[in-house]
C-alpha positions as CSV (number, residue, x, y, z in Angstrom):
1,X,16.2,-55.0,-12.7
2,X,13.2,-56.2,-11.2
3,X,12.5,-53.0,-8.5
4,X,13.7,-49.4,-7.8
5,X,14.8,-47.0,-5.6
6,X,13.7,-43.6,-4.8
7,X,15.6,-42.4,-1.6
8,X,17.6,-39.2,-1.0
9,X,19.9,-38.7,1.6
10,X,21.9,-35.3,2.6
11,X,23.9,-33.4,4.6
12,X,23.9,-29.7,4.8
13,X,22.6,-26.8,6.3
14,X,19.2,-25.0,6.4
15,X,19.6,-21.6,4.5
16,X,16.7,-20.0,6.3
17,X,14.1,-20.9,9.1
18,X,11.9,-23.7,8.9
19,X,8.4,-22.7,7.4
20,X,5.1,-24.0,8.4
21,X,1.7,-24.3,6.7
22,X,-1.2,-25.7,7.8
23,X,-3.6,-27.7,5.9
24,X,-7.4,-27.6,5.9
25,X,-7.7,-30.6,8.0
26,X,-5.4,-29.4,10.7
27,X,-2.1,-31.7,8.8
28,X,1.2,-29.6,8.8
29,X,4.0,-29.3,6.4
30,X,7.5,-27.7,7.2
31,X,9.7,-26.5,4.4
32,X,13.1,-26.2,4.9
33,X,15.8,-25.4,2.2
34,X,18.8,-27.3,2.4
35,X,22.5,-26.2,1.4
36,X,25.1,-28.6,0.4
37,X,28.7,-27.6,-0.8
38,X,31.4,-29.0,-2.6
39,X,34.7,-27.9,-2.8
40,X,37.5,-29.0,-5.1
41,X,41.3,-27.1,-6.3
42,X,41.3,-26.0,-9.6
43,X,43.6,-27.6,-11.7
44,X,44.2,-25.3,-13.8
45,X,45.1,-22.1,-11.4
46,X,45.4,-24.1,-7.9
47,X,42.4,-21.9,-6.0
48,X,40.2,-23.3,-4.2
49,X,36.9,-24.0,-5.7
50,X,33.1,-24.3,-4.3
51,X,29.6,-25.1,-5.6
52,X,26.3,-25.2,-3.5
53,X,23.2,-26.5,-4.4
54,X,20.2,-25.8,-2.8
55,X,17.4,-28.0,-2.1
56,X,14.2,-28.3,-1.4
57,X,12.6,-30.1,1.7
58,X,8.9,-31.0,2.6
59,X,8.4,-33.1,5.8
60,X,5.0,-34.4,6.6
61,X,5.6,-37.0,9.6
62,X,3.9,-35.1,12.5
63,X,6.8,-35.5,14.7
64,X,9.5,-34.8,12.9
65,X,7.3,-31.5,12.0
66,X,7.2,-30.7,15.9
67,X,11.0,-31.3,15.7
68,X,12.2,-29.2,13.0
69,X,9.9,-26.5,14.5
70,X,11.1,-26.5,17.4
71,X,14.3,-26.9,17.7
72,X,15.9,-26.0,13.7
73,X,17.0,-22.9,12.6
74,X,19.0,-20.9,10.0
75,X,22.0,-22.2,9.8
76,X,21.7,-25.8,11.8
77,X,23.0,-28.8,10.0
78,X,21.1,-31.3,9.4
79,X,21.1,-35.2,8.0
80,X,17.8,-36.3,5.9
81,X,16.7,-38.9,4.7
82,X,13.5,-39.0,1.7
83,X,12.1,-39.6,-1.3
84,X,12.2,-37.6,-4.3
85,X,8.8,-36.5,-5.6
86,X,7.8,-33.8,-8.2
87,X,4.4,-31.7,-7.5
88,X,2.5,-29.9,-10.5
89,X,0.3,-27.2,-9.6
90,X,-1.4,-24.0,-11.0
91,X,-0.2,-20.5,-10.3
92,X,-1.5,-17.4,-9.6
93,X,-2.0,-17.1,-13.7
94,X,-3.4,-20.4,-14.1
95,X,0.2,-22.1,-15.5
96,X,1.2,-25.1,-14.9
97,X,4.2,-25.1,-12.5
98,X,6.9,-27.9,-11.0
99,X,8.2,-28.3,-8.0
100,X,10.7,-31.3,-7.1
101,X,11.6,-31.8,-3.8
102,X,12.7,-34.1,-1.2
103,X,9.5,-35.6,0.4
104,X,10.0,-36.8,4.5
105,X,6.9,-39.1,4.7
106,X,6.1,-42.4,5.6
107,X,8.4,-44.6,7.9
108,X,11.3,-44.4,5.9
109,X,11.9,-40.2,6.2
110,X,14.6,-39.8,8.9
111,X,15.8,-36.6,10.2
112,X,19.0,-35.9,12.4
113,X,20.0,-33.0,14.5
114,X,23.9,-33.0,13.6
115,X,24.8,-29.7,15.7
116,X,21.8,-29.6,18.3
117,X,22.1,-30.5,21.5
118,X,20.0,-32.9,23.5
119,X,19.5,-33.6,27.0
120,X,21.7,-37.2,26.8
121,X,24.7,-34.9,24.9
122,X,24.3,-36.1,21.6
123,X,22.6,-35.3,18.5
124,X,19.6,-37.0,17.9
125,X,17.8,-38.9,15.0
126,X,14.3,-38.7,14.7
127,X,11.4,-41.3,12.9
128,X,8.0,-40.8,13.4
129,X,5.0,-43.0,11.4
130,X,2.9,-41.2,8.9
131,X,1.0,-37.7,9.3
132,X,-2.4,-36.9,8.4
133,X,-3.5,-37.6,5.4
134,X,-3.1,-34.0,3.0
135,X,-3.4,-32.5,-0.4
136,X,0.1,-31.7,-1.7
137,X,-1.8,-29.9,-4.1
138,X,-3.8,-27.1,-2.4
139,X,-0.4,-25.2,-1.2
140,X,2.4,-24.4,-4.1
141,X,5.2,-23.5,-2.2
């Protein structure tokens, strides 16, 4: 295979309100976390199974920062679609750390209100072109 692919998309809800961090040079990042569930009947006994997974979300497009900070809370579900991309970076003690995460940057990071309302009555889906430029490394989070 001549190329690859490196592009995440889910469907879930935000365990907690969006967080934001500001960089040095006035960029923005907003973390959300992200559930997703799965449910399934056991074979076995018949009950009804589930497993969540949570995940992590970094968006750096300025408008879709403005978007999710405005308008997303605990709770809303959302659609997203990103990149995967793993940060190393030192902590507090000086060790090495890892942090992988789904990366909203570029043109290709979309992100979609499924629950929100909008003034047209529907949910709306979001693209904005790249943010500032910022150093993924200065903030572990």
């Amino acid at each position: 295979m001549a190329g690859s692919i490196n592009k995440v998309i889910l469907i879930g809800n935000l365990g907690r309100d969006p967080e934001m961090r500001i960089f040095n040079n006035g960029g923005k990042v907003c973390k959300l976390r992200i559930a997703t569930s799965e449910t399934w009947k056991d074979s076995q006994t018949g009950e009804r199974r589930e497993k969540t997974e949570w995940h992590s979300i970094a968006i750096f497009q300025e408008g879709l920062v403005r978007i999710a900070e405005q308008y997303l809370r605990k709770g809303s579900k959302v659609y997203i679609e990103g990149k995967l991309q793993t940060r190393k970076w030192l902590d507090q003690s000086g060790q090495d750390r890892y942090s992988t995460e789904v990366v909203l940057q570029g043109y290709d990071g979309v992100l979609t209100m499924l629950d929100g309302r909008s003034e047209n009555g529907g949910a709306p889906s979001y693209q904005d072109p790249p943010a500032r430029s910022n150093d993924l490394d200065e903030i572990p989070f």
